[in-house]
C-alpha positions as a printed NumPy array, in Angstrom:
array([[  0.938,  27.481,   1.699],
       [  4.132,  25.99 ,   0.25 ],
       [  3.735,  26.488,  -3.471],
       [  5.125,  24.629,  -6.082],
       [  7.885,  26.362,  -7.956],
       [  9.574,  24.515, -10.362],
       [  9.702,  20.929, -11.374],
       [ 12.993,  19.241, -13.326],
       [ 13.059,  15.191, -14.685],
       [ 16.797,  13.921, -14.435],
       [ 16.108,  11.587, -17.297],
       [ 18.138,   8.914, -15.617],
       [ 17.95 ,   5.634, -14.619],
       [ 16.217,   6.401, -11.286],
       [ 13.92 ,   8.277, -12.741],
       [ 14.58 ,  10.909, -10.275],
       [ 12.618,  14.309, -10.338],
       [ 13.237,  17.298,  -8.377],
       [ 10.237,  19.742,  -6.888],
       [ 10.939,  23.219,  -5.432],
       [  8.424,  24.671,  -3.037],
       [  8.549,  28.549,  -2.149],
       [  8.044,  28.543,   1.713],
       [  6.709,  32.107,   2.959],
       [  8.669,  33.786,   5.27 ],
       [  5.603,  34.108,   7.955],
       [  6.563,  30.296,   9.137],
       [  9.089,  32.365,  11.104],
       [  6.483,  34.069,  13.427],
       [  5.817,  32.709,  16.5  ],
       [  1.796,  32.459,  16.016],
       [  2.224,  31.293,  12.207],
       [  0.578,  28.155,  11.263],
       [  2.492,  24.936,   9.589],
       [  2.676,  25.692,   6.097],
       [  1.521,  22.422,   3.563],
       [  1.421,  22.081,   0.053],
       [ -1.378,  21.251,  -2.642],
       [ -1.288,  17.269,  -4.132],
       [  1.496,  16.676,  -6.916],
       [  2.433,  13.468,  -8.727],
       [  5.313,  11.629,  -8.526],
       [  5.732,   8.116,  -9.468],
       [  2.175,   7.491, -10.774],
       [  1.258,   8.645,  -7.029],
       [ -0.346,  11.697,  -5.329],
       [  1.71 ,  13.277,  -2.272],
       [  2.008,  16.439,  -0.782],
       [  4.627,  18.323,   1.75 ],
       [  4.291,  19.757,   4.718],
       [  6.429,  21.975,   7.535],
       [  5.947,  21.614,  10.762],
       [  7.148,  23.865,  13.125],
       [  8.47 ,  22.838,  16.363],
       [ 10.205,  24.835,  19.415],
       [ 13.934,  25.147,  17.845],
       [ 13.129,  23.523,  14.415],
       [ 11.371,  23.303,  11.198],
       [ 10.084,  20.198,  10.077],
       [  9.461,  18.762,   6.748],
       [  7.519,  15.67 ,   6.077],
       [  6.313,  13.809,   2.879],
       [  2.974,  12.016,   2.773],
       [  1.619,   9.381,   0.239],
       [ -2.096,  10.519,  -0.385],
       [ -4.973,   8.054,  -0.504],
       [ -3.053,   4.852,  -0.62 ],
       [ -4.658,   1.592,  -1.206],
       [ -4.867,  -1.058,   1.508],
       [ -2.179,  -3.592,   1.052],
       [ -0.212,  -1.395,  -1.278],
       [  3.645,  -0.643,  -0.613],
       [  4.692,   2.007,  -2.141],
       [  9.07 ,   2.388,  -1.74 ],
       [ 10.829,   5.738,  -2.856],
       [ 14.242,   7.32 ,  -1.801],
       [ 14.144,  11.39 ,  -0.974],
       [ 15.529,  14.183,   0.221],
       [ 14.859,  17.45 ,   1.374],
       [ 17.165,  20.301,   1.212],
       [ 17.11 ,  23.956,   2.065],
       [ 18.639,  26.21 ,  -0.785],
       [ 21.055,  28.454,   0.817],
       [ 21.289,  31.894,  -1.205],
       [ 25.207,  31.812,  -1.402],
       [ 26.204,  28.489,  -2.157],
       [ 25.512,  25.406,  -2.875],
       [ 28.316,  23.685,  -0.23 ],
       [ 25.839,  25.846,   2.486],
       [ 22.634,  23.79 ,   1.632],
       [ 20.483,  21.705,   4.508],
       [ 19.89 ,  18.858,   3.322],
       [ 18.861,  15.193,   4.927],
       [ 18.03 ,  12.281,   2.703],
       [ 16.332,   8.819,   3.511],
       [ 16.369,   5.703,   1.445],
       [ 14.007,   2.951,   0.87 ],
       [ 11.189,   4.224,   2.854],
       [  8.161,   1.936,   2.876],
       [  4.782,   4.04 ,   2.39 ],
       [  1.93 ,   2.186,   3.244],
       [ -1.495,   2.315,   4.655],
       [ -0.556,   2.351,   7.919],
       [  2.661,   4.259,   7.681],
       [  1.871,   7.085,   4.812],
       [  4.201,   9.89 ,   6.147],
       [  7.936,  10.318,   6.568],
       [  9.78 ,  13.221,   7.476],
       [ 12.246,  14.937,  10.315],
       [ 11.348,  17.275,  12.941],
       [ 14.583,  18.794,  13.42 ],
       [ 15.048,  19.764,   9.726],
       [ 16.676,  23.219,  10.276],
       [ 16.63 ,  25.605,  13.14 ],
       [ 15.133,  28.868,  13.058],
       [ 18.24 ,  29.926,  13.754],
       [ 20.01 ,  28.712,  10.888],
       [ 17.181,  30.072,   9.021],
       [ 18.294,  33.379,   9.613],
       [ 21.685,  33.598,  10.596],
       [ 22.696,  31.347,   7.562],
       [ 21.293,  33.215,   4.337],
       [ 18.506,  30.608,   3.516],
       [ 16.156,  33.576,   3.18 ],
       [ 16.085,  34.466,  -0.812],
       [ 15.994,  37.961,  -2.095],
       [ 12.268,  38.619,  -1.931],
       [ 11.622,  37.249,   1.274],
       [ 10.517,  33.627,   0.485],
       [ 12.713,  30.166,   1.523],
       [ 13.665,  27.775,  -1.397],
       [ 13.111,  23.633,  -0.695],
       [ 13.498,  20.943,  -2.929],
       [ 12.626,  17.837,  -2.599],
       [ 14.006,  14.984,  -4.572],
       [ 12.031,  11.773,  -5.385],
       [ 13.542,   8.956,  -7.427],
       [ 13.113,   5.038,  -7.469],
       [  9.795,   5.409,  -6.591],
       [  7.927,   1.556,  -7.136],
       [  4.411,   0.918,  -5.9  ],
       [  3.786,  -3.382,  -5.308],
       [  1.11 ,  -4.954,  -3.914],
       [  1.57 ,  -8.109,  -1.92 ],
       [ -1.524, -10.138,  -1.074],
       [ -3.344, -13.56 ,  -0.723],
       [ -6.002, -14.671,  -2.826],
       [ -7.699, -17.991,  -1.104],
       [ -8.221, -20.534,  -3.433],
       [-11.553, -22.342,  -2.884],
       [-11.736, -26.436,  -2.787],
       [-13.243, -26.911,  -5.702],
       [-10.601, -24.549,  -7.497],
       [ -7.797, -26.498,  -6.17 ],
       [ -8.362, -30.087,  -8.009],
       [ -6.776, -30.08 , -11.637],
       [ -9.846, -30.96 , -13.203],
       [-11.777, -28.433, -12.477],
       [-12.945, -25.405, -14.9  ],
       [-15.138, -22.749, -12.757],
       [-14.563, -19.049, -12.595],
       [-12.113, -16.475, -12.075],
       [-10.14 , -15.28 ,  -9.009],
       [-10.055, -11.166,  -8.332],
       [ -7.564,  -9.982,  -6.295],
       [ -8.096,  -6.534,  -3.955],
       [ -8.23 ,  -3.308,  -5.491],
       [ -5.512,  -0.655,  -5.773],
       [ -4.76 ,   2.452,  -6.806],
       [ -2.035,   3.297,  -9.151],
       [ -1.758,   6.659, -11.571],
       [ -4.95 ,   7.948, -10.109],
       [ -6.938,   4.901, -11.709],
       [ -8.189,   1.759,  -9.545],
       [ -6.801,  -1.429, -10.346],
       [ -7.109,  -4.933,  -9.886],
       [ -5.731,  -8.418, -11.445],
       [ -8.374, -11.531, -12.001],
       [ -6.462, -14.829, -12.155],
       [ -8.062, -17.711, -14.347],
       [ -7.151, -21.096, -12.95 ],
       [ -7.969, -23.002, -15.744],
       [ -7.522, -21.137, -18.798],
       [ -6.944, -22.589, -22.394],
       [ -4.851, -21.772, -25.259],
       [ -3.928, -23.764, -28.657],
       [ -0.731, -25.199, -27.122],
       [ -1.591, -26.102, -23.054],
       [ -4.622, -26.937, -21.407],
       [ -5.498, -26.389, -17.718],
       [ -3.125, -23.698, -17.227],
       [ -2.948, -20.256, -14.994],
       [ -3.463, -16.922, -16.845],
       [ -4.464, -13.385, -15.398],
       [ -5.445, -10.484, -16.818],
       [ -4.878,  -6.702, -15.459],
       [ -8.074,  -4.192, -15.535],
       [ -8.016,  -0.445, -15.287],
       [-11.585,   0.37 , -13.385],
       [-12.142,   4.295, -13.673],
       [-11.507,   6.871, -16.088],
       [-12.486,   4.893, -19.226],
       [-11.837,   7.876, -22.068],
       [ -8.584,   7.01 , -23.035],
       [ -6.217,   4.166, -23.752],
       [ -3.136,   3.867, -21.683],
       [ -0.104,   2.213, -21.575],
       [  1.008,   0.393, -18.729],
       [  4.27 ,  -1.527, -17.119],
       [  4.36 ,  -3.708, -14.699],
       [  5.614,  -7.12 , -13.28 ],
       [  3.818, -10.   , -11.831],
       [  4.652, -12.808,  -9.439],
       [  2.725, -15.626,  -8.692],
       [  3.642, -18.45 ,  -5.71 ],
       [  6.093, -18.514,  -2.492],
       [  8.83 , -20.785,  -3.121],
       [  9.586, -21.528,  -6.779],
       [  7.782, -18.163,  -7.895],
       [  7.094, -17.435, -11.065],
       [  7.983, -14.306, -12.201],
       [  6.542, -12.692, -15.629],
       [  9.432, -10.044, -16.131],
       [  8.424,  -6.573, -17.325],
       [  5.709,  -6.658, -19.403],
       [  4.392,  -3.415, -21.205],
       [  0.587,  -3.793, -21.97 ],
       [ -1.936,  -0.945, -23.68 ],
       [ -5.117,  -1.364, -22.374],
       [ -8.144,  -0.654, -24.147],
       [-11.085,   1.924, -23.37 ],
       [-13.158,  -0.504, -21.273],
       [ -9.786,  -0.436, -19.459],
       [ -8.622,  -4.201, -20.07 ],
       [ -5.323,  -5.387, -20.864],
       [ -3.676,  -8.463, -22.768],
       [ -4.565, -11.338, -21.426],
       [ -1.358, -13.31 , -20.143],
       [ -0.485, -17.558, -20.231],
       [  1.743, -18.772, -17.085],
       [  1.713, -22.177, -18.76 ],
       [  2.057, -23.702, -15.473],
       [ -1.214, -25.173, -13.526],
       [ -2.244, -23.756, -10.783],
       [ -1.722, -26.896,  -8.101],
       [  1.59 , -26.63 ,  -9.45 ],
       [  2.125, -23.348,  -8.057],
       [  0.286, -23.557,  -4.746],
       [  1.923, -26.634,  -4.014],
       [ -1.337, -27.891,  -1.874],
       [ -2.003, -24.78 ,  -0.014],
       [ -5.193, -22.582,   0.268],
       [ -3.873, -19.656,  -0.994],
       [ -2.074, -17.923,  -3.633],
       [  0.598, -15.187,  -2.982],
       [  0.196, -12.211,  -5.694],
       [  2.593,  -9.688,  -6.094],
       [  2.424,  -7.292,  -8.524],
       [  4.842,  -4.396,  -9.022],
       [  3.992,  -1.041, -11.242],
       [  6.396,   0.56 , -13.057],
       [  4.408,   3.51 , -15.241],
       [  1.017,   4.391, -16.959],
       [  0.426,   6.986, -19.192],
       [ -3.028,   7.95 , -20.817],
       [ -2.958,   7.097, -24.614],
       [ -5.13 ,   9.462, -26.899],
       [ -5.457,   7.152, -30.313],
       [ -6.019,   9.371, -33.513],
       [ -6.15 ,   8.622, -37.015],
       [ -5.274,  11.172, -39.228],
       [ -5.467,  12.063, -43.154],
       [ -1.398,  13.067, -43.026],
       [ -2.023,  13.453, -46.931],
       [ -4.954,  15.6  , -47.839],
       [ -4.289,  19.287, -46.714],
       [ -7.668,  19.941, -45.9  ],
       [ -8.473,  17.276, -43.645],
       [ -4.942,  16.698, -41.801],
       [ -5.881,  18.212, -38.438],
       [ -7.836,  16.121, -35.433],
       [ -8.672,  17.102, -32.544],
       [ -8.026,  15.294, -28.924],
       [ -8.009,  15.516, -25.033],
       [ -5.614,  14.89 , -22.762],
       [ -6.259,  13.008, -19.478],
       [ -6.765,  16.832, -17.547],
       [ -9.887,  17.267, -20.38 ],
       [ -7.949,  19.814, -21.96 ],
       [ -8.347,  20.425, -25.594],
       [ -5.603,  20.119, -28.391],
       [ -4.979,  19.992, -32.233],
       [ -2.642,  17.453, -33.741],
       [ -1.525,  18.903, -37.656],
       [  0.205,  16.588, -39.991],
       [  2.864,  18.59 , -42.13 ],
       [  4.216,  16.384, -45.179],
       [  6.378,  19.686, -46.622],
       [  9.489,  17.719, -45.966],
       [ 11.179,  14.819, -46.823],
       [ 10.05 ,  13.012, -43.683],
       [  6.693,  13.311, -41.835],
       [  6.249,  15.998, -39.302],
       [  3.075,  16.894, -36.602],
       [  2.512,  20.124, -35.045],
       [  0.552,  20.028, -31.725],
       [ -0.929,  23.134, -30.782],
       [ -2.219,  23.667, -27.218],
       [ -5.792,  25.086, -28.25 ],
       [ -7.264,  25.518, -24.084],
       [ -4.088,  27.664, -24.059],
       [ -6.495,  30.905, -22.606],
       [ -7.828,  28.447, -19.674],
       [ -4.501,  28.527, -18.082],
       [ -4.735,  30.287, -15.072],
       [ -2.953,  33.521, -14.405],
       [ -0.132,  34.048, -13.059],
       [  0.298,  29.807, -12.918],
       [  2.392,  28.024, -15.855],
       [  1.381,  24.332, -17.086],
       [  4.164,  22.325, -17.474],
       [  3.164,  19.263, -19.813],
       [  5.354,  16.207, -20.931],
       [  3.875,  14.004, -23.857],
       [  5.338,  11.97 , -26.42 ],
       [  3.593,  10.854, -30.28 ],
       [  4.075,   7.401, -32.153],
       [  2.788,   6.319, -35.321],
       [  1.592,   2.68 , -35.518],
       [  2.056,   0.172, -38.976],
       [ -1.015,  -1.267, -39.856],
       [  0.102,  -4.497, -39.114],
       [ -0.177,  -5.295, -35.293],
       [  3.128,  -7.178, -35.057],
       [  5.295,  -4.42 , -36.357],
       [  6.558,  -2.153, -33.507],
       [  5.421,   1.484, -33.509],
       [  7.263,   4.398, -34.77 ],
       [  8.073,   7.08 , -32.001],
       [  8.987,  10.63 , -32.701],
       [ 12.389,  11.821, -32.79 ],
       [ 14.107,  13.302, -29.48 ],
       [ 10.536,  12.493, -27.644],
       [  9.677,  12.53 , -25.299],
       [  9.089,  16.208, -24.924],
       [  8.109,  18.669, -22.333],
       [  6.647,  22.457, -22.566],
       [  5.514,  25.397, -20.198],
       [  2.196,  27.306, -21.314],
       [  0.986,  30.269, -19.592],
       [ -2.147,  31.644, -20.263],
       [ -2.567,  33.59 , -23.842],
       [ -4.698,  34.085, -27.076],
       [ -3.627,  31.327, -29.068],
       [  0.095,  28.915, -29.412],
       [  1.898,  28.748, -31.644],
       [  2.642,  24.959, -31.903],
       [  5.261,  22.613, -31.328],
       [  7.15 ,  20.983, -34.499],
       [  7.148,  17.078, -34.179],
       [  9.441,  15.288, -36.147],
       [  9.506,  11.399, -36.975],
       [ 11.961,   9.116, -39.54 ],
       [  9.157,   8.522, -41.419],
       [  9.63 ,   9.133, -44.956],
       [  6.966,  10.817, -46.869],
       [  7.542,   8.469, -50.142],
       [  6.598,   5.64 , -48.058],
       [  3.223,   6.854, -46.966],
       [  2.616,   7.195, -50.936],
       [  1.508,   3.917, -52.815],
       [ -0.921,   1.396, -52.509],
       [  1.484,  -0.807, -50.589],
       [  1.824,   1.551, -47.454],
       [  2.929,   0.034, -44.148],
       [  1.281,   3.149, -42.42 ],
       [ -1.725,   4.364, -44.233],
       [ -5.131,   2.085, -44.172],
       [ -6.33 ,   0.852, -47.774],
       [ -9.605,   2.252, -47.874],
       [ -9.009,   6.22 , -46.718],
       [ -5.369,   6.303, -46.549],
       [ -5.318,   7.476, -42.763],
       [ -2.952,   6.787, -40.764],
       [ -3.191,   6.23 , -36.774],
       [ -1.555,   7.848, -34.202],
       [ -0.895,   7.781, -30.74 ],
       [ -0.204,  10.496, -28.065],
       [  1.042,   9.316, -24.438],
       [  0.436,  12.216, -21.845],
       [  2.815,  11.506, -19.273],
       [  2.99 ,  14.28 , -16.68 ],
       [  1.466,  17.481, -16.247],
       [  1.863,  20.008, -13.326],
       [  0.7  ,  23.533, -12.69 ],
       [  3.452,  25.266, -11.012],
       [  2.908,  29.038,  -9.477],
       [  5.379,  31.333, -11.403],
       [  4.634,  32.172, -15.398],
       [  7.55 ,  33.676, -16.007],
       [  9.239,  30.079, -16.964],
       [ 11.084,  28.674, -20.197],
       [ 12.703,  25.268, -20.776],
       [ 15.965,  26.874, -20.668],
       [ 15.718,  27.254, -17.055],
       [ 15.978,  23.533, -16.795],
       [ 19.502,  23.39 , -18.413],
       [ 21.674,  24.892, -15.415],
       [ 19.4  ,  23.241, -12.73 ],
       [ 19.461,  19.947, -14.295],
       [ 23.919,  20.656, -14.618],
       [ 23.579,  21.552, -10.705],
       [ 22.154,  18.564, -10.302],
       [ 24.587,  16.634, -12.153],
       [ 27.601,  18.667, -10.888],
       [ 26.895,  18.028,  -6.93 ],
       [ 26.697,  14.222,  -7.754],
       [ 30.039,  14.163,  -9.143],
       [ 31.364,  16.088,  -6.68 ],
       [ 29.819,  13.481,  -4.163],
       [ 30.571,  10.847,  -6.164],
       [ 34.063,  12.196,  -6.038],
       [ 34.104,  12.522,  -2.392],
       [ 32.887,   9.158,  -1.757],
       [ 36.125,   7.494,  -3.905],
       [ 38.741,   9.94 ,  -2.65 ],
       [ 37.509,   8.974,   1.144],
       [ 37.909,   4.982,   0.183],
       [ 41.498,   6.377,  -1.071],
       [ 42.378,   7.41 ,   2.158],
       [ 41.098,   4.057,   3.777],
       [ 42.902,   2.378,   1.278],
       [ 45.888,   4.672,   1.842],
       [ 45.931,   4.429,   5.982],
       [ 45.643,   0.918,   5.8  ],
       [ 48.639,   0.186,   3.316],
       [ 50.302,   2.44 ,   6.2  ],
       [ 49.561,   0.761,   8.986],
       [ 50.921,  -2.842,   7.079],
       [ 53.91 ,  -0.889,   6.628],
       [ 54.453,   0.585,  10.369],
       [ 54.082,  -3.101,  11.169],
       [ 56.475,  -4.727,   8.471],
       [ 59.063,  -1.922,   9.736],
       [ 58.974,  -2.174,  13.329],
       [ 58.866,  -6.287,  13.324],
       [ 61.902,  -6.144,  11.348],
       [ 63.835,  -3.523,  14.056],
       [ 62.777,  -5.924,  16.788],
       [ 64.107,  -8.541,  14.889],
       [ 67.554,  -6.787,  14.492],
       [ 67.759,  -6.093,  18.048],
       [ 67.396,  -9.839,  19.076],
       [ 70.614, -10.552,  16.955],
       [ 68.518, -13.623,  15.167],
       [ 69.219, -11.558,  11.892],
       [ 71.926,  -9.252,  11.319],
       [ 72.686,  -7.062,   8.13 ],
       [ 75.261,  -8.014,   5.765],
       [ 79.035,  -6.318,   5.975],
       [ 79.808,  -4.143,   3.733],
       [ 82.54 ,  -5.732,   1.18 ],
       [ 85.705,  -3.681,   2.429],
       [ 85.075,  -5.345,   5.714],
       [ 84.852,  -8.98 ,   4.813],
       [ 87.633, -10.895,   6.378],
       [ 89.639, -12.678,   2.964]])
């Protein structure tokens, strides 16, 4: 089995992340089966890796588990083979824009390394075991489909029922979008609005983001919303403002498309942050595991400790790797809420007695949770409500782990992208370079030929001027 070793977030723009498998030395045997990995998540989907062993090569392949009919799911990747010695010795191949659907759920190579190379070329680590990583990043799931319209939905004057369009799976929930043709608001009558529902796992809120588009030609788009859906698992309703024969133009159909972004499970709290003996709660995250949020108001701004209370259900010789982040919410709805500083925030457990907690800090002074004119605390028992996202937790196979492992991987990162970054300009510097060359070579030699023809000579030199 290829187990998973370590796991690094870029924190950039492409959201890339970075998985390293330990690969046993027995794929080397001749009789040795292809080695696969257990399920991960990346990009709100399930996958898993496997290698595949072929006459001269290794193969490595990515799969998209359970997809959805219909669903697209695009992500660029990369696989690369660690090479013990250096960095500027590492196999890698990388793909772009690869289309996961239905259908198609598995890319890979065949001819990823040869078993030569495997041995001849120091890819074998010191105890034995081969290091892979594979990179994931830009990973967007969409689904594209048609909902028919029926006749009597297609007149302007008429007020039946709601549309559903095809279930999909997104974040490990099912999904689906039901379109109201003739919905009314205070300000436009007759018009389009939809509405997203979340249709398993019902114990938590969560916050979603996502785009929709709605029409062929002359499309509207909604832009990014970001939504929290409630327990039942329904989200904000949202107003097109446009009919719908004005968006089908005539036809029998309506082209959906929507396009998720993220979703995190949302564990809502509320908290006495100002009475010592009742400022603890306790909550679950979406993997049922038990916690204990602590409000500390020693400071001059408000503080939470989270302690990790299922800490001794962590299996041996594994370490959990959890990212979260908190926010507080105003009591009035319209106000934005207040996230923690420097979230969001990531720790490794491995299995012991009891943790020791994690210090969460916010900007929130403590003199304005005091008063009767709060923004934060409710009138009638002061609490004060608080939100904690779970974003991403894996179970990786070594316990021996600490954040500050991250800090040279995620430099290595960084460093081979500048260097290729750096490669890529100093190779359009040569183009640029051969090409002002070549204009040159020319310019020269059409002025020698022009010299030789006698149609232009050089000027004399003043001493031999005739007066």
């Amino acid at each position: 089995m290829a187990k998973l070793f370590r796991v690094v977030k870029l924190n950039d723009r492409f959201d890339t992340q970075v998985y390293t498998f330990l690969l046993p030395n027995k794929i080397l045997r001749d009789l040795s089966p292809d080695v696969y990995s257990k399920d991960f998540v990346c990009g709100y989907q399930k996958w898993t890796v496997s290698f595949v062993k072929g006459e001269r090569h290794l193969g490595s392949y990515l799969k998209l588990q359970n997809i959805s009919p219909g669903l697209i799911c695009k992500a660029d990747y990369s696989f690369t083979m660690v090479n013990k010695e250096h960095f500027t010795k590492n196999e890698t191949y990388i793909e772009k824009g690869c289309e996961f659907t239905s259908e198609s759920d598995t890319k890979g190579r065949k001819t990823f390394v040869p078993y030569e190379d495997l041995i001849n070329r120091t890819f074998m680590q010191v105890h034995g075991d081969f290091l892979v990583e594979l990179e994931l990043r830009n990973v967007v799931s969409s689904l594209d489909c048609l909902i028919k319209i029926p006749k009597d939905q297609q007149s302007r004057y008429n007020y039946n029922q709601k549309l559903e369009s095809p279930y999909f799976g997104f974040g490990l929930f099912d999904w689906s979008i039901s379109l109201f043709p003739n919905a009314y608001t205070t300000e436009v009558e007759g018009t389009v609005a939809f509405q997203l529902h979340r249709h398993t796992s019902f114990d938590h809120l969560c916050n979603v983001k996502y785009q929709v588009t709605l029409g062929e030609t002359n499309s509207f788009e909604t832009g990014l919303l970001e939504h929290t859906l409630d327990a039942a698992g329904n989200g904000e309703p949202y107003v097109v403002g446009i009919p719908l024969y004005a968006i089908t133009r005539g036809r029998s159909s309506l082209r959906l498309r929507i396009e998720m972004f993220s979703v995190a499970s949302v564990s809502e709290l509320t908290i006495h942050v100002l009475s010592r003996s009742r400022n603890r709660v306790h909550l679950y995250d979406r993997d049922k595991q038990a916690w204990l949020l602590e409000s500390d108001t020693s400071g001059k701004h408000l503080a939470f400790r989270l302690y990790y209370t299922d800490i001794s259900h962590v299996p041996r010789k594994f370490t959990r790797y959890v990212n979260f982040n908190l926010s507080v919410l105003p009591i009035n709805p319209d106000k934005p809420a207040v996230r923690a500083v420097d979230g969001p925030f990531y720790r490794y457990y491995v299995q012991e007695d009891l943790d020791d907690g994690m210090l969460i800090r916010t900007n929130i002074r403590i003199d304005e949770l005091q008063g009767a004119e709060s923004e934060y605390l409710t009138q009638d028992d002061q609490r004060l409500l608080v939100h904690v996202e779970w974003i991403d937790s894996q179970l990786l196979v070594s316990p021996t782990y600490h954040s500050l492992d991250d800090v040279a991987r995620v430099h290595k990162h960084q460093m081979m992208r500048e260097i290729l970054a750096l490669q890529a300009e100093n190779y359009a510097l040569e183009k640029q370079l051969y090409s002002y060359q070549k204009s040159i070579a020319k310019t020269s030699a059409r002025g020698r030929s022009v010299s030789a023809d006698g149609e232009r000579q050089p000027p004399l030199p003043r001493n031999m001027r005739r007066s």
